[in-house]
C-alpha atoms as a printed R data frame, in Angstrom:
    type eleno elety resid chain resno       x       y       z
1   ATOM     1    CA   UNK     A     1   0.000   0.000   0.000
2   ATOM     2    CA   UNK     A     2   1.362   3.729  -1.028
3   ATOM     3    CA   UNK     A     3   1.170   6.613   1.532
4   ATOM     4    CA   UNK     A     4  -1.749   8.018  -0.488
5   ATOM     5    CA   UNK     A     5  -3.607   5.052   0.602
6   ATOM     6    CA   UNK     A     6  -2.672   5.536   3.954
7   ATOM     7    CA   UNK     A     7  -3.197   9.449   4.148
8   ATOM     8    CA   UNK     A     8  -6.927   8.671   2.461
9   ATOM     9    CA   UNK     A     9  -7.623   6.155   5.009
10  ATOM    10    CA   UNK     A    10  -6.816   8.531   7.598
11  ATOM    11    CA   UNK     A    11  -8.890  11.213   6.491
12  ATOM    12    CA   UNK     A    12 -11.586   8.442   6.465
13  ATOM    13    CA   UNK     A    13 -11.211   8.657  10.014
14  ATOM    14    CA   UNK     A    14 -11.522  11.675  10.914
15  ATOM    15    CA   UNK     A    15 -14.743  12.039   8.950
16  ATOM    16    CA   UNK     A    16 -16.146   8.649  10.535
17  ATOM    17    CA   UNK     A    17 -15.309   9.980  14.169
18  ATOM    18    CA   UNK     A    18 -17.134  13.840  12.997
19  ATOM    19    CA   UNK     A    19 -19.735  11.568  12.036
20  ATOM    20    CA   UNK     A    20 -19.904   9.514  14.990
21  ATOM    21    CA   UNK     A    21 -19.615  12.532  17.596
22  ATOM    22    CA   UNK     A    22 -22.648  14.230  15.438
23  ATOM    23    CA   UNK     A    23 -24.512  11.209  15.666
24  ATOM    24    CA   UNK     A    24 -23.736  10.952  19.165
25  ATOM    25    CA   UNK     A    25 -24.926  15.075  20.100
26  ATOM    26    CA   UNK     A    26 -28.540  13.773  18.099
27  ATOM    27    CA   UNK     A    27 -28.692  11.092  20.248
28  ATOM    28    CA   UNK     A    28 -28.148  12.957  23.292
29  ATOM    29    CA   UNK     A    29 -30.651  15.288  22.258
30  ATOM    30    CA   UNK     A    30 -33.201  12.913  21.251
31  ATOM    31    CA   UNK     A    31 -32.667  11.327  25.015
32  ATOM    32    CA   UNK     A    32 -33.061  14.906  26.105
33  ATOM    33    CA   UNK     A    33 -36.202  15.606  24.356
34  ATOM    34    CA   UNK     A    34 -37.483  11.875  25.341
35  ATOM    35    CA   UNK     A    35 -36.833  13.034  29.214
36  ATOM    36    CA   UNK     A    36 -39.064  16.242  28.481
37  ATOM    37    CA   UNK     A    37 -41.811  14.164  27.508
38  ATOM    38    CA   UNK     A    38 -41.665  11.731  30.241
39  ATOM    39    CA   UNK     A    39 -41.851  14.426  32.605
40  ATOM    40    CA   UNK     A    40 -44.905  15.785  30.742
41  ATOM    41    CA   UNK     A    41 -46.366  12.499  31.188
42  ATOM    42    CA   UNK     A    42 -45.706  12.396  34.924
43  ATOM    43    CA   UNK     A    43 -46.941  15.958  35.433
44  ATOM    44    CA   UNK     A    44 -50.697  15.047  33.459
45  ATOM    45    CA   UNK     A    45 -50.497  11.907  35.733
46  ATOM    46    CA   UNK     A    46 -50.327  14.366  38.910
47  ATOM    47    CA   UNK     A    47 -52.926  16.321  37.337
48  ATOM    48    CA   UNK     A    48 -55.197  13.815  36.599
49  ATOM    49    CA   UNK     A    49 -55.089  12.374  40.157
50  ATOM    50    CA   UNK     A    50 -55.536  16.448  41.314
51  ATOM    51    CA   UNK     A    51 -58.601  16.495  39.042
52  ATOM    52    CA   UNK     A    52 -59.859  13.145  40.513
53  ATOM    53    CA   UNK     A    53 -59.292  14.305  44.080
54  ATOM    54    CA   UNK     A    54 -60.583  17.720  43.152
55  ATOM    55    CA   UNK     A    55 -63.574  15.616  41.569
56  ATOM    56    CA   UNK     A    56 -64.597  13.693  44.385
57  ATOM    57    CA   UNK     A    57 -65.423  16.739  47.018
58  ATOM    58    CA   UNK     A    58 -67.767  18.257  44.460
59  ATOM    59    CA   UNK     A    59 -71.590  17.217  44.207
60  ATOM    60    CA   UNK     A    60 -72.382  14.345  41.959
61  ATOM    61    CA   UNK     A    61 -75.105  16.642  39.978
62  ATOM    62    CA   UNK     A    62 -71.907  19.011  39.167
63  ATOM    63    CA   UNK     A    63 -69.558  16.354  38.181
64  ATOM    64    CA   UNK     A    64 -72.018  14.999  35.666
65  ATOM    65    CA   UNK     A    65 -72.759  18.554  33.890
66  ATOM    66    CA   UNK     A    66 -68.891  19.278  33.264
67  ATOM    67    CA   UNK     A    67 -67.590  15.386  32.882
68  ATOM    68    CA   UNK     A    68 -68.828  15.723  28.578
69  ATOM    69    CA   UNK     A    69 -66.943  19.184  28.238
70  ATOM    70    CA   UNK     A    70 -63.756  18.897  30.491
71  ATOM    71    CA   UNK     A    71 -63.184  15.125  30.406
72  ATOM    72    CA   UNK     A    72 -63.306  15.240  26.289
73  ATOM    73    CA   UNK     A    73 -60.485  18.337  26.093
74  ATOM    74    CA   UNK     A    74 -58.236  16.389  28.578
75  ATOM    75    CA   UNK     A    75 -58.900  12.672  26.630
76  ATOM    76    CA   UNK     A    76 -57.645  14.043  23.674
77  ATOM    77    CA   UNK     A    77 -54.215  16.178  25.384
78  ATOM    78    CA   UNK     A    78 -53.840  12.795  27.034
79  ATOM    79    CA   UNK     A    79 -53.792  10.998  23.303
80  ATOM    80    CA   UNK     A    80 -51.887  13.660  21.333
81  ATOM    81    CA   UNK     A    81 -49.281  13.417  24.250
82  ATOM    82    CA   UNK     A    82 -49.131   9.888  24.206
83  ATOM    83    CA   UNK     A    83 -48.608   9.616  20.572
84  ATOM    84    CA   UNK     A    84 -45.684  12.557  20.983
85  ATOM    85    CA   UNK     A    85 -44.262   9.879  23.096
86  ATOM    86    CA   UNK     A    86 -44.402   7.261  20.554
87  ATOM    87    CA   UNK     A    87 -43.839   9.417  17.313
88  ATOM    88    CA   UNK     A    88 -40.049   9.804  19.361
89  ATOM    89    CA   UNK     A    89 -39.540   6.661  20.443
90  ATOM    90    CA   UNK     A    90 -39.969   5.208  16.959
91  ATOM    91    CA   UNK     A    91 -37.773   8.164  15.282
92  ATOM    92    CA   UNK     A    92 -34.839   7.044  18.065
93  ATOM    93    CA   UNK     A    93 -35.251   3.087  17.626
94  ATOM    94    CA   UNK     A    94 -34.682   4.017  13.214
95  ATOM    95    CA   UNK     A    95 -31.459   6.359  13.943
96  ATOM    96    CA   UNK     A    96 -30.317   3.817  16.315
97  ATOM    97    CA   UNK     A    97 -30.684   0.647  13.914
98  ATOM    98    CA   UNK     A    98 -29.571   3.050  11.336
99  ATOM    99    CA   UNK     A    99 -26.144   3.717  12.942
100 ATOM   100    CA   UNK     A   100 -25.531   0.556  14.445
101 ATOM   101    CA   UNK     A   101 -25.601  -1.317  11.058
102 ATOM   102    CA   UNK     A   102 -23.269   1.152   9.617
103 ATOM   103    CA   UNK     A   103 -21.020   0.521  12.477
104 ATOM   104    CA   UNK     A   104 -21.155  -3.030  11.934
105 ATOM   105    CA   UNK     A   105 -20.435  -3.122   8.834
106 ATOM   106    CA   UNK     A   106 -17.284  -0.660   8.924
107 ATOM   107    CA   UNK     A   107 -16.425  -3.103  11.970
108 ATOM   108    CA   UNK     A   108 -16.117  -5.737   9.250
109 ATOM   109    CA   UNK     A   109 -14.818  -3.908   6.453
110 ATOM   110    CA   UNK     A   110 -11.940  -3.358   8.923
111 ATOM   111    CA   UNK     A   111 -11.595  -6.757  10.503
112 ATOM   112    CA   UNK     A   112 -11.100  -8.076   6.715
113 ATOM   113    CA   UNK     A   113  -8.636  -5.411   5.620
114 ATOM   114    CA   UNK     A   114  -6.738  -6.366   8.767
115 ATOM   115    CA   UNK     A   115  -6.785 -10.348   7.874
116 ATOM   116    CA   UNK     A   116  -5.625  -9.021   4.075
117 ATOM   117    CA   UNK     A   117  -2.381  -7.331   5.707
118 ATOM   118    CA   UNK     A   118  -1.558  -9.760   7.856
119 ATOM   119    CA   UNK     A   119  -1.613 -12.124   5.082
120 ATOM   120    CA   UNK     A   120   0.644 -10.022   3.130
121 ATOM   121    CA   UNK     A   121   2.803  -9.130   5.805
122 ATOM   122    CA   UNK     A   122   3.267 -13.274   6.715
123 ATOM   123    CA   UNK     A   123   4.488 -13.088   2.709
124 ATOM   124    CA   UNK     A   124   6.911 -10.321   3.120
125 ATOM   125    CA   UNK     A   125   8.414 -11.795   6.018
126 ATOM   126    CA   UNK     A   126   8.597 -15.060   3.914
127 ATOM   127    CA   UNK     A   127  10.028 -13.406   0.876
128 ATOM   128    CA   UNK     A   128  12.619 -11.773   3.405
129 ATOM   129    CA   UNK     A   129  13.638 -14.645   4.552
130 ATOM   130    CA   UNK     A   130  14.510 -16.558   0.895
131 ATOM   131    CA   UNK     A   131  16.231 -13.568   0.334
132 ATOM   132    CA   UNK     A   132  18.798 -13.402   3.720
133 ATOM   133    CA   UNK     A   133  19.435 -16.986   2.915
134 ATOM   134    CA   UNK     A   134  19.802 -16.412  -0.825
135 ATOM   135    CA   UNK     A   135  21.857 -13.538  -0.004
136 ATOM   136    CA   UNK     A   136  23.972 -15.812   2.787
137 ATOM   137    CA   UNK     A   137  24.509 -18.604   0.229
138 ATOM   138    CA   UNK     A   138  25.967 -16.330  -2.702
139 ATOM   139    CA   UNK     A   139  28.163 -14.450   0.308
140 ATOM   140    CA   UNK     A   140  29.575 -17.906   1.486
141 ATOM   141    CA   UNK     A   141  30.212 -19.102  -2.366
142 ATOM   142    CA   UNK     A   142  32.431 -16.048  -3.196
143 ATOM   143    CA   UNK     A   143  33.962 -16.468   0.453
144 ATOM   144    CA   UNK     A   144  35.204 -20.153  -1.267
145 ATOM   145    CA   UNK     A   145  36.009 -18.587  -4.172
146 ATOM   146    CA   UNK     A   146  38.935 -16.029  -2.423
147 ATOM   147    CA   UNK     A   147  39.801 -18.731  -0.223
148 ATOM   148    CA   UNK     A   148  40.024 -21.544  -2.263
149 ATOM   149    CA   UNK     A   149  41.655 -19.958  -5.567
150 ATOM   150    CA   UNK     A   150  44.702 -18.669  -6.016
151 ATOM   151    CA   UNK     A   151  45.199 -15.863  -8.067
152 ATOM   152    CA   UNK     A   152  45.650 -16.778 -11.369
153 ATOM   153    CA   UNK     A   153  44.909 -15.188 -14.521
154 ATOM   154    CA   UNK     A   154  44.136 -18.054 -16.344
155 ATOM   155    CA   UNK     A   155  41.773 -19.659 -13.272
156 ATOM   156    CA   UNK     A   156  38.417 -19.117 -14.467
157 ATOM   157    CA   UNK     A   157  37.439 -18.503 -11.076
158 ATOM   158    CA   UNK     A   158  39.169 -15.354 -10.795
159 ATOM   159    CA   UNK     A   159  37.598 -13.741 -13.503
160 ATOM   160    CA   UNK     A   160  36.345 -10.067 -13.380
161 ATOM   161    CA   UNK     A   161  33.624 -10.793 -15.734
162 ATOM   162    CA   UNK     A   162  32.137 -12.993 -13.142
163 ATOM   163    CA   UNK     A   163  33.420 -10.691 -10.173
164 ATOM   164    CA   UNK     A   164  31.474  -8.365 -11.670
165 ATOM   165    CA   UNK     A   165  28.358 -10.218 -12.389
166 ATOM   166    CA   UNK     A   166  28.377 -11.729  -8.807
167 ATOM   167    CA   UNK     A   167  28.609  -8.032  -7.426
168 ATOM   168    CA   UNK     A   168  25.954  -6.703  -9.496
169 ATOM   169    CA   UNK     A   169  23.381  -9.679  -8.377
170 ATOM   170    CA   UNK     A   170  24.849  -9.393  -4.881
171 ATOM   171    CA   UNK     A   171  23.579  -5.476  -5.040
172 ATOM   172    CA   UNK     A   172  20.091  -6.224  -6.692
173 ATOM   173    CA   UNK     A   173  19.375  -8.431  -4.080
174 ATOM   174    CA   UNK     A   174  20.687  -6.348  -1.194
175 ATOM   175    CA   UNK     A   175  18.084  -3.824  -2.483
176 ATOM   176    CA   UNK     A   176  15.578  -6.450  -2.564
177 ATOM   177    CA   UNK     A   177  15.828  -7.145   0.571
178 ATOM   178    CA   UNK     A   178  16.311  -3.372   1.516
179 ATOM   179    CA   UNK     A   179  13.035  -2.615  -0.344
180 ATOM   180    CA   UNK     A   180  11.401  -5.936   1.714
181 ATOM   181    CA   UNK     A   181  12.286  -4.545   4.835
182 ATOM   182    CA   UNK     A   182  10.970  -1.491   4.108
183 ATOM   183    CA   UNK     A   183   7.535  -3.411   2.814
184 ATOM   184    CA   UNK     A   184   7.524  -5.450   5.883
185 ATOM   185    CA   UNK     A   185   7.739  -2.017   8.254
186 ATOM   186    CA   UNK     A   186   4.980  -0.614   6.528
187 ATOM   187    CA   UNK     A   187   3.116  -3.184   6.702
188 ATOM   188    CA   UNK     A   188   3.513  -3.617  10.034
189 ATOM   189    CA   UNK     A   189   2.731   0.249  10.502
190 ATOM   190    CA   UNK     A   190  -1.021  -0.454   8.570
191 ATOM   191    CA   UNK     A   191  -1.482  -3.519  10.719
192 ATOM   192    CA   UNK     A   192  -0.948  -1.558  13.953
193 ATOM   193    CA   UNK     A   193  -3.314   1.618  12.399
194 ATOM   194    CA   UNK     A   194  -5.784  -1.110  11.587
195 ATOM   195    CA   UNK     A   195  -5.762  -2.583  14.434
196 ATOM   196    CA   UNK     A   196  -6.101   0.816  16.350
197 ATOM   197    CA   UNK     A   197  -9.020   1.548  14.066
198 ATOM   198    CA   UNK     A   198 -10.712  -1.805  15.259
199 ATOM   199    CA   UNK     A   199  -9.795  -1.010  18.832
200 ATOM   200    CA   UNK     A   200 -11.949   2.235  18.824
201 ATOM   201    CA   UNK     A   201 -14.700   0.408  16.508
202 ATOM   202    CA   UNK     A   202 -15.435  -1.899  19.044
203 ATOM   203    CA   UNK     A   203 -15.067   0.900  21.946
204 ATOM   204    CA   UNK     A   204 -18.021   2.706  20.172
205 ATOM   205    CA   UNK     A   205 -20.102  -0.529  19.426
206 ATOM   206    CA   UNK     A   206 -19.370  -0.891  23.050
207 ATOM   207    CA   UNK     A   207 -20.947   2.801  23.918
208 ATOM   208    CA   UNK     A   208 -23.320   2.436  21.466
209 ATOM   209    CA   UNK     A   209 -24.441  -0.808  23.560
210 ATOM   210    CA   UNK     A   210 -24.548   1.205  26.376
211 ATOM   211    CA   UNK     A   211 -26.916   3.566  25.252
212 ATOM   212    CA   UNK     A   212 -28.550   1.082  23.908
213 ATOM   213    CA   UNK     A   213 -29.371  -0.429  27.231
214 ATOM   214    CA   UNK     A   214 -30.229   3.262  29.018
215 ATOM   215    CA   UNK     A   215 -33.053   3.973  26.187
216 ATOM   216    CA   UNK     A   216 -34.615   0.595  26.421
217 ATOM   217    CA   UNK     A   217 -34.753   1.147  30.305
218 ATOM   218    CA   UNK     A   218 -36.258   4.916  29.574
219 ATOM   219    CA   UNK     A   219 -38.452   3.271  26.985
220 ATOM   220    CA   UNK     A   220 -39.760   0.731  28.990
221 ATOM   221    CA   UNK     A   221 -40.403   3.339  31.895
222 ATOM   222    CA   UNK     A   222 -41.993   5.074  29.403
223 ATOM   223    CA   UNK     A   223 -44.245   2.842  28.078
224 ATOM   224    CA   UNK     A   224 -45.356   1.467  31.883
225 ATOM   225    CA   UNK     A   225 -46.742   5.295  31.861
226 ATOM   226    CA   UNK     A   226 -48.246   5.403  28.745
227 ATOM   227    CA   UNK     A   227 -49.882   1.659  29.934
228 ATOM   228    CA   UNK     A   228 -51.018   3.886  33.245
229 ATOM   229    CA   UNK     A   229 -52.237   6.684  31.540
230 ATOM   230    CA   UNK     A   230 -54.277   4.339  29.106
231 ATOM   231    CA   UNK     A   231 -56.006   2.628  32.508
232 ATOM   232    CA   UNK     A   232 -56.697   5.943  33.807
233 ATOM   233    CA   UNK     A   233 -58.507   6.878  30.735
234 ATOM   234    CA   UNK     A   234 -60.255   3.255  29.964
235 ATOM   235    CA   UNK     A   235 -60.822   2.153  34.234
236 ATOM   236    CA   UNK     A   236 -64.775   2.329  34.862
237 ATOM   237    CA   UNK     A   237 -63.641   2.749  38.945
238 ATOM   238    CA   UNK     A   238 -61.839   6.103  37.817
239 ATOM   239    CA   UNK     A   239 -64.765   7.882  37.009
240 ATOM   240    CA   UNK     A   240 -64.306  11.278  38.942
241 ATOM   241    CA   UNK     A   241 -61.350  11.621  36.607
242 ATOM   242    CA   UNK     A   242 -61.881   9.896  32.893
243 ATOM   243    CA   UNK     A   243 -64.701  11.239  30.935
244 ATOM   244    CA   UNK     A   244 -67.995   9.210  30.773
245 ATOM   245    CA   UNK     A   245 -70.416   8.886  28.344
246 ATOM   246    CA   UNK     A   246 -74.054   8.035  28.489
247 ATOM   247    CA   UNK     A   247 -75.299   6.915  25.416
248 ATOM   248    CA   UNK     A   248 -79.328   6.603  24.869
249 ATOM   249    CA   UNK     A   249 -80.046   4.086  22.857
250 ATOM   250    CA   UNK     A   250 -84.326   3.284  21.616
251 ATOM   251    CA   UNK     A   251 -86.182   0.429  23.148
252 ATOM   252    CA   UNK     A   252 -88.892  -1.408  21.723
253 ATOM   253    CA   UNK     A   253 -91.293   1.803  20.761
254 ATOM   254    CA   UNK     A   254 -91.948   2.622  17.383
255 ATOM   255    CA   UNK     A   255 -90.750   6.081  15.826
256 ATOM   256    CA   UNK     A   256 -91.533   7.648  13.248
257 ATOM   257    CA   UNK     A   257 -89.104   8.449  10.690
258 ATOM   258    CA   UNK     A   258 -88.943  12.239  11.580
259 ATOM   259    CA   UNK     A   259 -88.000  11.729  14.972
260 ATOM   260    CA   UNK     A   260 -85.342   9.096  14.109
261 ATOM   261    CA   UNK     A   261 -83.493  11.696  11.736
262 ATOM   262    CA   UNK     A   262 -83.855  14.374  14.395
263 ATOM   263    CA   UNK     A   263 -82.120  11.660  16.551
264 ATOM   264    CA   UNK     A   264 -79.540  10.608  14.627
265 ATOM   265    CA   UNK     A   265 -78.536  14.211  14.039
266 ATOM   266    CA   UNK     A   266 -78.428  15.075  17.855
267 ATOM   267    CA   UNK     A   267 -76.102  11.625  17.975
268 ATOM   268    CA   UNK     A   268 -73.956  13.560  14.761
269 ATOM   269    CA   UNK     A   269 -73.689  16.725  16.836
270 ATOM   270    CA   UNK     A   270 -72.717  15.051  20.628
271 ATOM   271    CA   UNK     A   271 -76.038  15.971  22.305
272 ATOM   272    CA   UNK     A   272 -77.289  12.779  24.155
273 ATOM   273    CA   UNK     A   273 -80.832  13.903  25.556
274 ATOM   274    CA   UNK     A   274 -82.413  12.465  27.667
275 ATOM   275    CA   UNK     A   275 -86.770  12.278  28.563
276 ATOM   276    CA   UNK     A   276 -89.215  14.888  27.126
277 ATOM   277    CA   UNK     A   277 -90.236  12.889  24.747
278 ATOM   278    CA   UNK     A   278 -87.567  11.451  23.395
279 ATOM   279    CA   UNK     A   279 -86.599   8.179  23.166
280 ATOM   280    CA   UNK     A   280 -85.706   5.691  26.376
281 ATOM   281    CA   UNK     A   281 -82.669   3.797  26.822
282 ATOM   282    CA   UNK     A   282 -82.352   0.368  27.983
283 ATOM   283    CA   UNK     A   283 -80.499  -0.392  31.459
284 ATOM   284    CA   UNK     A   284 -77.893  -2.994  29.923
285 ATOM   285    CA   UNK     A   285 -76.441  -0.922  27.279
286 ATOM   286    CA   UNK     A   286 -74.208   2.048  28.517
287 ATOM   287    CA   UNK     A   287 -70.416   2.630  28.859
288 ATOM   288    CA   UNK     A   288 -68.549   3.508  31.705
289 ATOM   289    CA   UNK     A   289 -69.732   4.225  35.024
290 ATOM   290    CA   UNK     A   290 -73.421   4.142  36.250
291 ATOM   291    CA   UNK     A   291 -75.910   5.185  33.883
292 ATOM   292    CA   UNK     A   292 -79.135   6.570  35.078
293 ATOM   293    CA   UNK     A   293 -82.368   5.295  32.868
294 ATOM   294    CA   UNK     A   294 -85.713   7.038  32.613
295 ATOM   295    CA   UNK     A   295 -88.425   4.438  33.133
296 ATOM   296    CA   UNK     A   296 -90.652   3.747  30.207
297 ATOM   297    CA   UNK     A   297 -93.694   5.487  30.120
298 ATOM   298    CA   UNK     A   298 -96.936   3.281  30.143
């Protein structure tokens, strides 16, 4: 690998860890924001027991004229908070799968480019070592050759041709190995960048782990309030403090078909009336709470 390479995978870096600390401020301001709504959540939850304390000193008469008007308002603050709640939870859970399978897979892109190096380094250092002992076997053959020769002009040994020629392959392969060594050191350089780079992948995937854990607690929490809030709202025993409805519905009297569009245009507009000539409602169908039922006129 050139030192282009090298510079290019550095700069690779430092955008990946810009990256990662943006990611990471989101995050923390996502928690942030998740935090705000939870304690939204827990203040309606004080208010709503207030309301259903407040609810249960005043006359019964009174709490049945305001229960349609205030209970309706505060049903639907309750709902639009609650899906607040879950429009950010959903957003987080994306952004976190999001990042953590871009992690993961720059986690493997790394882990393989790390097995490719050491392979090639394991190559160099084999290389190398042909070459010391190639080098080592043409050093002791000219040792024989001064020590075993005389000088002689007409010993073919001693000629400068074939000094020459030994010199010339003794220098190209002193370079080779000078250029090997030089290989094998930056080799070993990318391995221990790579492996630093792996190091701090897995330190993140660690943090991000972390976090992990924290939201799912918060989220959990979260959703144990939006399951209490939900009771509140759907509990027939919490009547001082959930809206109730009294719904009339016709018994076994025949109407004409003027009166039942006039009724099913007060059911259109909300008003449930009750008596004066209107129709009766039966005392098995109602929801929540008691339901008071005029008696059929004989």
């Amino acid at each position: 690998m050139t030192s282009n390479a090298v510079e290019n995978r550095c700069e690779n870096c430092l955008e990946l860890q810009r990256s990662l600390v943006k990611t990471l401020g989101e995050k923390r301001s996502l928690l942030l924001r998740l935090q705000k709504e939870q304690s939204r959540v827990r203040k309606l939850l004080r208010e709503a027991e207030k309301g259903k304390r407040r609810d249960g000193e005043e006359p019964s008469n009174s709490r049945d004229d305001s229960r349609s008007v205030s209970g309706e308002s505060g049903g639907e603050c309750l709902e639009w908070q609650l899906n607040q709640v879950m429009e950010v939870n959903k957003k987080w859970k994306e952004d976190y799968d999001a990042i953590k399978i871009k992690y993961q897979t720059e986690n493997e892109m790394l882990r393989k480019e790390l097995d490719l190096t050491k392979e090639k380094l394991v190559n160099s250092e084999t290389q190398v070592l042909a070459l010391g002992a190639e080098v080592s076997r043409l050093a002791a053959t000219l040792n024989d050759l001064y020590q075993g020769q005389e000088p002689s002009p007409r010993s073919p040994f001693l000629d400068l041709d074939d000094y020459e020629v030994f010199k010339q392959q003794i220098q190209v392969y002193e370079e080779d190995f000078s250029n090997e060594r030089k290989d094998r050191e930056r080799a070993q350089g990318e391995k221990d960048n790579l492996q630093q780079q792996l190091i701090d992948a897995q330190d993140i995937i660690a943090t991000l782990t972390q976090e992990l854990t924290i939201y799912k607690r918060q989220l959990n929490e979260c959703q144990e309030e939006t399951n209490a809030l939900r009771r509140h709202s759907s509990d027939p025993s919490l009547l001082t403090s959930s809206p109730q409805l009294q719904v009339i519905y016709p018994v076994n009297r025949s109407v004409s078909p003027s009166q039942w569009q006039r009724r099913q245009e007060q059911l259109r507009r909300g008003i449930l009336t009750r008596g004066g000539g209107h129709l009766d409602a039966p005392q098995s169908l109602f929801y929540g709470g008691e339901v008071e039922v005029d008696k059929c006129k004989t």
